[in-house]
C-alpha positions as a Markdown table, in Angstrom:
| # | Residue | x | y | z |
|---|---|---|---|---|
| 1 | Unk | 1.8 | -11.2 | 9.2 |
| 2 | Unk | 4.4 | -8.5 | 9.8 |
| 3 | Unk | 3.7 | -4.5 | 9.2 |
| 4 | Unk | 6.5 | -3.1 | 9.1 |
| 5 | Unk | 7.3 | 1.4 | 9.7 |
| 6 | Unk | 10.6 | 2.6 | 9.1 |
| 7 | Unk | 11.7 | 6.4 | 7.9 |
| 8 | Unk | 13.3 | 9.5 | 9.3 |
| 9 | Unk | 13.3 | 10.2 | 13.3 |
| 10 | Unk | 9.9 | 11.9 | 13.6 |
| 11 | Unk | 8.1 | 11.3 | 10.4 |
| 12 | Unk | 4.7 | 10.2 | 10.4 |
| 13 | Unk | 3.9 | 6.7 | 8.5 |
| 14 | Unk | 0.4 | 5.3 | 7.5 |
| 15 | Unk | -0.1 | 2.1 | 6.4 |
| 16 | Unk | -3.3 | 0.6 | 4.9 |
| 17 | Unk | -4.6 | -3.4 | 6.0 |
| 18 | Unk | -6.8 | -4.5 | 3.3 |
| 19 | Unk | -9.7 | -6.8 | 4.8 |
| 20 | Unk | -11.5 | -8.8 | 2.2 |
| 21 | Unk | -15.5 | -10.3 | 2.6 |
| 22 | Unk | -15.9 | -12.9 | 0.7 |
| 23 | Unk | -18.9 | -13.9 | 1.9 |
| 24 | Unk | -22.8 | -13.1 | 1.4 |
| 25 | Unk | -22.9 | -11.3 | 4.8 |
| 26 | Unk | -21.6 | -7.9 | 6.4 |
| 27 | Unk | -19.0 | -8.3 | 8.7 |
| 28 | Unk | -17.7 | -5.5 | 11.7 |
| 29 | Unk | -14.4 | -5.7 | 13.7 |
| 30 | Unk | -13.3 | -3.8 | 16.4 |
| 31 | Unk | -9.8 | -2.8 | 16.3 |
| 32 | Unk | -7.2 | -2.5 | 19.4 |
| 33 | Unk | -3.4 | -2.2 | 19.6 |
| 34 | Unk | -1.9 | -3.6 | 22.2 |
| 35 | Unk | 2.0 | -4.5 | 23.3 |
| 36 | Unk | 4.9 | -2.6 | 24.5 |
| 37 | Unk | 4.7 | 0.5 | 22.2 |
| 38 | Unk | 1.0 | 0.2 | 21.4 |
| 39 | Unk | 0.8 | 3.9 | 22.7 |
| 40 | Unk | 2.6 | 5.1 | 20.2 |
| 41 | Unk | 0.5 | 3.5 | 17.4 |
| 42 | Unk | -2.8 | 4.9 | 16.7 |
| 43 | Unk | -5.9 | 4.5 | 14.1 |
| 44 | Unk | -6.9 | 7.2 | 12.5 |
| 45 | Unk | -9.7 | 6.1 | 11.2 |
| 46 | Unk | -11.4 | 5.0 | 14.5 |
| 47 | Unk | -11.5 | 1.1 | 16.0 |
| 48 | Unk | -14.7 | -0.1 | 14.7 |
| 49 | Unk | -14.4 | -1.4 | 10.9 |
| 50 | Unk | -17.4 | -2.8 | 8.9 |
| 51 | Unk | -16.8 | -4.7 | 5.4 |
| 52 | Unk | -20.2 | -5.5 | 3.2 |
| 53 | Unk | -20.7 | -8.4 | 1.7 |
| 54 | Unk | -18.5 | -9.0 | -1.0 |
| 55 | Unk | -16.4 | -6.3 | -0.8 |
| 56 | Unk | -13.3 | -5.1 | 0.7 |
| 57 | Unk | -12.3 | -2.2 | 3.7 |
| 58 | Unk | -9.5 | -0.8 | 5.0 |
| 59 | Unk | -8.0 | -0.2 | 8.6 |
| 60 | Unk | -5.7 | 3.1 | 8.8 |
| 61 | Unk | -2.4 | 2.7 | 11.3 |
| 62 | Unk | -0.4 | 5.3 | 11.9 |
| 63 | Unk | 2.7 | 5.5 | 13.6 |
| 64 | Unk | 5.3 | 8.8 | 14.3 |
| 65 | Unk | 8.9 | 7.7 | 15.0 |
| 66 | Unk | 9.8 | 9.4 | 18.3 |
| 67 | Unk | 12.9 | 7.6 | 19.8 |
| 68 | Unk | 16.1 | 5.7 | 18.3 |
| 69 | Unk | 14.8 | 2.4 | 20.0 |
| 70 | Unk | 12.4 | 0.0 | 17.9 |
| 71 | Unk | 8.9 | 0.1 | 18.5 |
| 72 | Unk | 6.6 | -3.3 | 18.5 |
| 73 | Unk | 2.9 | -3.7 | 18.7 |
| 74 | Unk | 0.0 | -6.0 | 17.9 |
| 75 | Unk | -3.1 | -5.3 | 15.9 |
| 76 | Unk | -5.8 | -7.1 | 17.0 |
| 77 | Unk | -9.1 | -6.9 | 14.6 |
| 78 | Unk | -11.7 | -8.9 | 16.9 |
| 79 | Unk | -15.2 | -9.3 | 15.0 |
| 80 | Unk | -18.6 | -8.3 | 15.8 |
| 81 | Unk | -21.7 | -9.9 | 15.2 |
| 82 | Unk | -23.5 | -8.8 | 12.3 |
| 83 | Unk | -26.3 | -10.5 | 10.5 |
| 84 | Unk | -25.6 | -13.3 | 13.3 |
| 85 | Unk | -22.3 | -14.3 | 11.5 |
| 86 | Unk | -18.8 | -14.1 | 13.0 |
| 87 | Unk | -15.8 | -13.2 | 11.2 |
| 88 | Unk | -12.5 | -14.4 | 12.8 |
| 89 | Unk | -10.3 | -12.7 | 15.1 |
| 90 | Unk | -6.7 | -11.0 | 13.0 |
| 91 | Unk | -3.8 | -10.1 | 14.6 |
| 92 | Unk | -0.6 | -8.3 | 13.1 |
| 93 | Unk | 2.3 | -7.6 | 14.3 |
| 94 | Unk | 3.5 | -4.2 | 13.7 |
| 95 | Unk | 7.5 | -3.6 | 14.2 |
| 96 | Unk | 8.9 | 0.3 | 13.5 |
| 97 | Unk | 12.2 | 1.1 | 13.0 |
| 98 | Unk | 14.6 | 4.2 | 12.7 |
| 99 | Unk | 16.2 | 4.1 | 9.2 |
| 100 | Unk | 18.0 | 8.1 | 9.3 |
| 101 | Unk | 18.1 | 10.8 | 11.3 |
| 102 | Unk | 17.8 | 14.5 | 9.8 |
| 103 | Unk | 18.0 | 17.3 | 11.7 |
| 104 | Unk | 14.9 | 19.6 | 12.7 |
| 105 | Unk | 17.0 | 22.8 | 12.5 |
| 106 | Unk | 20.0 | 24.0 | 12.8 |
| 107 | Unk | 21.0 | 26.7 | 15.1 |
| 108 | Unk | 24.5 | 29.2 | 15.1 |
| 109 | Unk | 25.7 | 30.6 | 18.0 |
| 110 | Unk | 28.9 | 32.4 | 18.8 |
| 111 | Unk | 30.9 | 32.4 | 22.0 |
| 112 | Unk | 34.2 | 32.4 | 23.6 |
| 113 | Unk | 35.7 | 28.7 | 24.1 |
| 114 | Unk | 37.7 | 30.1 | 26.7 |
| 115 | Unk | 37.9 | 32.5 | 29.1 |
| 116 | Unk | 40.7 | 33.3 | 32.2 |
């Protein structure tokens, strides 16, 4: 599975991974990016996620385009041992992208273009 982040040079983007639990037993996951841009990736949230039995949780990602270059990462959900059951290990990629570019500010100046 592919996340993919594009937007503006410098904008901030979050995006949500649902994890289900399907089963009669809690489930926990430590969560680590890794990969060439992994540092520029982070989870707001924290890296630990635990999903009850039965029902569903979320893992936060956030990204803030900083350079013209694609960024690439991996999301790695590794489970913990709860209740003696083992969930199994996720991965994600995650692939950013710069769709446009808008200025910050503009600034006006005024000097000669030429001068003997």
């Amino acid at each position: 599975n592919t996340i993919e982040f594009s937007g503006a040079l410098h904008a901030t983007i979050v995006k949500q991974v649902l994890l289900k639990n399907p089963s009669n037993y809690t489930l926990a996951y430590n969560v680590i990016l890794v990969g060439r841009d992994a540092h520029d990736f982070s989870l707001p949230k924290g890296n630990t996620v635990t999903i009850p039995a039965g029902r569903q949780g979320f893992v936060n990602v956030e990204f803030t385009i900083r350079f013209l270059h694609p960024a690439e990462a991996v999301l790695l959900l590794i489970s913990n041992k709860v209740d003696g059951i083992d969930g199994a290990t996720m991965t994600f990629s995650l692939k950013a992208e710069v769709k446009s570019i808008e200025p910050l500010g503009i600034i006006r100046c005024r000097s000669p273009c030429y001068e003997l």
